[in-house]
C-alpha positions as CSV (number, residue, x, y, z in Angstrom):
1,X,0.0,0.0,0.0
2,X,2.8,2.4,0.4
3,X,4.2,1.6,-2.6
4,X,1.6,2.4,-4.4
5,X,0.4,5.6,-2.8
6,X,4.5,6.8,-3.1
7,X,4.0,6.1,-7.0
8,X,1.1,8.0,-7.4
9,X,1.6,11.3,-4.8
10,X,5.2,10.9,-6.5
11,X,3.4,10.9,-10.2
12,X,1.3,14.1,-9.1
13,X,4.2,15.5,-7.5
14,X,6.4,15.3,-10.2
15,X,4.2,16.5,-12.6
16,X,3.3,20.1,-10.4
17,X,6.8,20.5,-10.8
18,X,7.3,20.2,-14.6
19,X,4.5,22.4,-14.8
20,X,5.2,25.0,-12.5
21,X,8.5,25.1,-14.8
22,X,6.4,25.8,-17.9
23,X,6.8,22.1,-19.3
24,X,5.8,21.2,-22.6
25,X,3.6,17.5,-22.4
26,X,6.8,15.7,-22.8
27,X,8.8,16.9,-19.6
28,X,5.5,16.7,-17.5
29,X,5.0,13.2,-18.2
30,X,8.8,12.4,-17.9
31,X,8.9,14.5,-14.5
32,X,5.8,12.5,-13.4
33,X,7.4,9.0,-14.5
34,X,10.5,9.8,-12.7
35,X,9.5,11.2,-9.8
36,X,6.5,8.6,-9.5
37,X,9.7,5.6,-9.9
38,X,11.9,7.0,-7.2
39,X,9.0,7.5,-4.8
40,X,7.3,4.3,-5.3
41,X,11.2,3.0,-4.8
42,X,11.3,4.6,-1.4
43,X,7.8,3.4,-0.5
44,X,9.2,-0.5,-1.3
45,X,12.3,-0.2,0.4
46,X,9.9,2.1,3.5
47,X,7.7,-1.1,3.4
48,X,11.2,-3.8,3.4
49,X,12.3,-2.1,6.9
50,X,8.7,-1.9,8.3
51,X,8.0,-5.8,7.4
52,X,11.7,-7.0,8.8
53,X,11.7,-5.0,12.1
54,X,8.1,-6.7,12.5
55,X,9.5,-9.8,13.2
């Protein structure tokens, strides 16, 4: 579940940013992409550390 929600508020996040920077289509989609990768990313390895210290 927190992988998915980092993708998506990382998607949306990413793509505020391109935009705010007067992005054409192709930077916001690549901002969103990237940004929505390397917070889903977080949200695995966030959800690795909660599941091993669980035990």
């Amino acid at each position: 579940m927190i992988v998915i929600t980092g993708a998506v508020l990382g998607a949306i996040g990413g793509a505020a940013v391109a935009y705010t920077r007067k992005g054409k289509l192709a930077d916001i989609l690549l901002y969103a992409f990237v940004y929505g990768l390397v917070f889903g990313l977080a949200g695995l390895f966030t959800t690795l550390i909660i599941h091993r210290s669980a035990m």
